[in-house]
C-alpha positions as CSV (number, residue, x, y, z in Angstrom):
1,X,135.0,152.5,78.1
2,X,135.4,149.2,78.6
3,X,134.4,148.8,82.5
4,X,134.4,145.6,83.0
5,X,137.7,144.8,81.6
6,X,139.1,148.3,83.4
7,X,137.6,146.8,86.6
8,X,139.9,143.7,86.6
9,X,142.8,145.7,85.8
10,X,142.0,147.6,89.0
11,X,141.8,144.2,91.0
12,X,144.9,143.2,89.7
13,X,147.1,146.6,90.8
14,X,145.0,146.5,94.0
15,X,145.8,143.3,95.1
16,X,149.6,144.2,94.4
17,X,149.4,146.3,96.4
18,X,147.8,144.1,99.3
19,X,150.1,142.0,98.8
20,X,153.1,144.9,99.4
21,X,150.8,145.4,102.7
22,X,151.1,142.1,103.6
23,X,154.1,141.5,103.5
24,X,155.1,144.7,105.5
25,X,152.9,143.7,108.4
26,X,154.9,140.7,109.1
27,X,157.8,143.0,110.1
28,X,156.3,146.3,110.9
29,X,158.0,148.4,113.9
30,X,155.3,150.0,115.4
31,X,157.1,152.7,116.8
32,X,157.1,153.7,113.2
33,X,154.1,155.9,113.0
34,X,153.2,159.7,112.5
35,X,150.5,161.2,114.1
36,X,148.1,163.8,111.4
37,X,145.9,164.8,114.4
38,X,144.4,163.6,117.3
39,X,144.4,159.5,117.1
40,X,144.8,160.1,113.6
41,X,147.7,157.7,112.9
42,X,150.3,157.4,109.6
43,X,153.1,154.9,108.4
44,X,155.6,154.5,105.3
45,X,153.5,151.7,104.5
46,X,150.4,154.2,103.9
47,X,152.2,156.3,102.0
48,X,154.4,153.8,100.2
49,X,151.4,152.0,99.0
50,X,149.5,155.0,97.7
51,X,152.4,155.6,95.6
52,X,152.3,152.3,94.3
53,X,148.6,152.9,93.8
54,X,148.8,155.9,92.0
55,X,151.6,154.8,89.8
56,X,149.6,152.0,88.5
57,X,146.5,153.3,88.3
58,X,148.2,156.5,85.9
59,X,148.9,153.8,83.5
60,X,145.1,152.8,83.1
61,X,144.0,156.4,82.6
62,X,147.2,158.9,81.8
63,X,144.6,162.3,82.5
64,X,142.6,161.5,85.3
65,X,142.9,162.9,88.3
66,X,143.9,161.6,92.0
67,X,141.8,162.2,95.5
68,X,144.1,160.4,97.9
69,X,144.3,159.9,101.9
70,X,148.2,160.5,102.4
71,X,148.4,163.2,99.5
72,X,150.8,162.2,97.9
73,X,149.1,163.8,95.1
74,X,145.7,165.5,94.8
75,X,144.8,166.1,91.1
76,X,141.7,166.9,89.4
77,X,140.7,165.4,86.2
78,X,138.1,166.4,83.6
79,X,136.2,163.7,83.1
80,X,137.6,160.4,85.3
81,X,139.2,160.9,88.7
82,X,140.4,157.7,91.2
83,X,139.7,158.0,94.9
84,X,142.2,156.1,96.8
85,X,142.6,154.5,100.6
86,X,145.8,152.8,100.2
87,X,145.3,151.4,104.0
88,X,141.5,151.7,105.4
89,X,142.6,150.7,109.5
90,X,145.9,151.9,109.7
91,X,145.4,151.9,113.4
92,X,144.0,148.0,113.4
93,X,147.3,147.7,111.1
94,X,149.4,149.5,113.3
95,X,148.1,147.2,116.5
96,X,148.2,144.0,114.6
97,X,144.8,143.7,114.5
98,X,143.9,141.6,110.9
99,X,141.1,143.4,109.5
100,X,142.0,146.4,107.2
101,X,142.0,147.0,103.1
102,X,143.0,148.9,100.0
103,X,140.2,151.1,98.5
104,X,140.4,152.2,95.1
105,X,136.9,154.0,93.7
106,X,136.8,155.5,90.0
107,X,134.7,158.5,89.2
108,X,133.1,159.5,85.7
109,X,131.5,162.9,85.3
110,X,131.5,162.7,89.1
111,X,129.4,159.3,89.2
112,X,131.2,156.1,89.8
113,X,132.2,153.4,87.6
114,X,134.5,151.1,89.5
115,X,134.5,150.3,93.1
116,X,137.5,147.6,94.4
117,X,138.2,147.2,97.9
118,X,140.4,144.4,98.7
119,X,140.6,142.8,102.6
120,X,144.1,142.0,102.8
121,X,143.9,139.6,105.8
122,X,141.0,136.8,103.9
123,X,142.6,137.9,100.7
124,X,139.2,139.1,100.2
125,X,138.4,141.1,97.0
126,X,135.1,142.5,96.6
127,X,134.3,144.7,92.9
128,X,131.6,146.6,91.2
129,X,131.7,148.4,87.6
130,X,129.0,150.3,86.0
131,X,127.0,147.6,84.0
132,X,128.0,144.9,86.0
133,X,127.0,144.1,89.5
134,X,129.1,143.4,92.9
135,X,131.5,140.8,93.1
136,X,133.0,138.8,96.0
137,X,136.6,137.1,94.7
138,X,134.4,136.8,91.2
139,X,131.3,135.2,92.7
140,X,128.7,137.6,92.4
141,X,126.7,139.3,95.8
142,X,123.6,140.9,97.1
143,X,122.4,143.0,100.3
144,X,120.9,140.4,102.8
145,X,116.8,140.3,102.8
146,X,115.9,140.6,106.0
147,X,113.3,143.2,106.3
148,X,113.4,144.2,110.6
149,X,115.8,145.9,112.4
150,X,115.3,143.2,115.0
151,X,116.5,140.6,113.0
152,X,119.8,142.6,111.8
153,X,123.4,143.1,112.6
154,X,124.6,146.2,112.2
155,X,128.4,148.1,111.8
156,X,129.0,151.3,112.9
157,X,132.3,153.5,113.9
158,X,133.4,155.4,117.4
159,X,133.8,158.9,117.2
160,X,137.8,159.2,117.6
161,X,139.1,162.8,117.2
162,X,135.5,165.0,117.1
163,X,134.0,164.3,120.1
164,X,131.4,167.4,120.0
165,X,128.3,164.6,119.3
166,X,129.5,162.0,121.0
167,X,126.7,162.1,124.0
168,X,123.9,162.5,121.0
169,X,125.6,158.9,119.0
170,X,126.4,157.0,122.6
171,X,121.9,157.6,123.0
172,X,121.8,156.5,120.0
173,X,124.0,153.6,120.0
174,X,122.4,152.4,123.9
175,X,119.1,152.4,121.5
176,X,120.2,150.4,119.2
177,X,122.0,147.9,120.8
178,X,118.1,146.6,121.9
179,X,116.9,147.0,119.0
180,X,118.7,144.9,117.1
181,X,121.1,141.4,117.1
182,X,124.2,143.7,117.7
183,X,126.5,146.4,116.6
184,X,130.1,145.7,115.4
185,X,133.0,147.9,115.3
186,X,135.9,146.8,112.9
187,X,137.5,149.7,112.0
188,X,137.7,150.1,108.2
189,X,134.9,151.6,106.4
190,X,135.7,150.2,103.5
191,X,135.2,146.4,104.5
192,X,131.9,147.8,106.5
193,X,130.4,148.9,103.4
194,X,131.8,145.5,101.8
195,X,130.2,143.2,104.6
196,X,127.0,145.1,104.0
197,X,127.5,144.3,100.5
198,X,127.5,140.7,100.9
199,X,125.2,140.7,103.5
200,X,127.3,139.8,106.6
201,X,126.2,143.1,108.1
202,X,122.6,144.0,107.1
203,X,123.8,148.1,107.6
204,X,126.2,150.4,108.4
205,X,126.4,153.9,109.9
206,X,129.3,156.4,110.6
207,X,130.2,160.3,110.8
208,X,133.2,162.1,109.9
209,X,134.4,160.0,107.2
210,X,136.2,161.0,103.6
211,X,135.5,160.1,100.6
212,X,138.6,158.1,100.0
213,X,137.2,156.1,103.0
214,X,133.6,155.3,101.5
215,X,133.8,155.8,97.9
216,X,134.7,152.4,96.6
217,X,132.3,150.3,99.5
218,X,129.1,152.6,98.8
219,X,129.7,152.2,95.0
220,X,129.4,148.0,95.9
221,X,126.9,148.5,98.1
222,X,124.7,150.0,95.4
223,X,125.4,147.6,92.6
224,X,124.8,144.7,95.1
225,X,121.1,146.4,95.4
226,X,121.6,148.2,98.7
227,X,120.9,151.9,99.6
228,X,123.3,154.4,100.5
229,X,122.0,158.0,102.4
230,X,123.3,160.5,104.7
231,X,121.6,160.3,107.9
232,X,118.9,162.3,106.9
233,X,118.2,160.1,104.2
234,X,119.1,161.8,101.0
235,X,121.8,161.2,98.7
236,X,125.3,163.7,99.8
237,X,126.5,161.3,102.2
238,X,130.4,162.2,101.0
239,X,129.4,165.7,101.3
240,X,127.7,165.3,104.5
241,X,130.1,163.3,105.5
242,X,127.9,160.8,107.2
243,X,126.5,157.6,105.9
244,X,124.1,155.1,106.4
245,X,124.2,152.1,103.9
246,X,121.6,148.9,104.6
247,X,119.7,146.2,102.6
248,X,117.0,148.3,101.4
249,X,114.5,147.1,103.7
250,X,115.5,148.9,106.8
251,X,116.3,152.4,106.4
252,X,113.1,153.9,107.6
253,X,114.0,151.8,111.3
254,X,117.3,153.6,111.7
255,X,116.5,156.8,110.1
256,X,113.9,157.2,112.8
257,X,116.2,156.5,115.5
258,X,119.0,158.7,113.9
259,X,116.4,161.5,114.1
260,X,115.0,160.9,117.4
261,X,118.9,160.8,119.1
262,X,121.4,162.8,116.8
263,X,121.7,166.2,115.5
């Protein structure tokens, strides 16, 4: 397998497909919308694009197999399978609110290969394949180096449907917010991960996420020479379904604090 080529065929369907989301935002009714649960919002331009997505992406590889947000098709390949967002902020993009992206993540014998995730808004596209390392619009990117918490700016996301912990993370956020230069809230994962990548944000933390959300961004993370955990600091973060990604140099900071205030 050729990655690197397979990766830039990825870009290119990706960015198609930005470009479809786009153009719909110029003219979107927001009344519009479906709701999949509590604040848990859905459009035809979700589920439009992840048809586009999945269309395309078939072509590359005819017999892998599809993990997608708006199941429109959940299939499961032998050996490669594709993990799609085909809109990571659907509620920024339902708002008008510029920052959301496509996420596209390709798994080999359950390990990835490819990571793309593509910031519609800053045309934005940010790339990882196996052998390669992390790429911002073809310029190639590392984690930041600073080596405190106190000298960091962090990401993180609000608790929006499962509210059971929310006392334990608003400790831990209060905490936090002293400890460091700030926290940020954008609202998509997948350009978290892709800022901590490039080292805008020097980490990022979040529960109750999907794979489709982090699967591309932590892939980036890690070939840009960052470290990606759960919050107890081994590796299942999808199937914890929490993650903490940073620069390397910081973990133990925010590990402590994650134990001290949530459970």
């Amino acid at each position: 397998m050729d990655y690197e080529l397979l990766c830039t065929k990825v870009i290119a369907i990706t960015r198609l497909t930005g470009n479809f989301i786009r153009k719909e935002s110029m003219s979107f009714d927001a009344t519009a919308i479906e709701f999949k649960g509590l604040n848990d919002l859905v459009s035809y331009v979700d589920k439009t694009a992840e048809k586009q997505l999945v269309r395309n992406l078939s072509k590359l590889i005819p017999e892998a197999g599809f993990t997608t947000e708006e199941k429109t098709i959940n299939t499961k390949g032998e050996i490669y399978n594709w993990i799609i967002d085909p809109l990571d902020g659907t509620t920024n993009f339902i708002h008008g609110i510029p920052t959301y992206s496509v996420s596209v993540a390709l798994y080999e014998y359950d390990q990835p290969v490819v990571g793309v995730v593509y910031e519609i808004n800053r045309a934005e596209m940010f790339s990882a394949y196996k052998g390669g390392g992390a790429y911002l619009n073809n310029k190639e990117i590392r984690v930041s180096q600073r080596p405190v918490l106190s000298e960091c700016l962090l990401a993180t996301g609000f608790p929006y449907y499962q509210f059971d912990q929310q006392e334990q993370y608003m400790n831990l956020f209060a905490e936090m917010m002293q400890k460091c230069h700030g926290l940020r809230r954008i609202g998509s994962a997948a350009v978290d991960l892709a800022y901590v990548a490039c080292g805008r944000f020097d980490a990022f933390f979040e529960y109750n996420l999907n794979a489709w959300d982090v699967a591309a961004g932590a892939y980036i993370v890690q070939q840009a020479g960052g470290q990606i955990m759960n919050f107890e600091g081994t590796e299942e973060f999808i199937e914890k379904r929490q993650i903490l990604a940073t620069n390397g140099k910081i973990d133990q900071e925010i590990l402590d604090l994650m134990k001290k205030h949530f459970k």
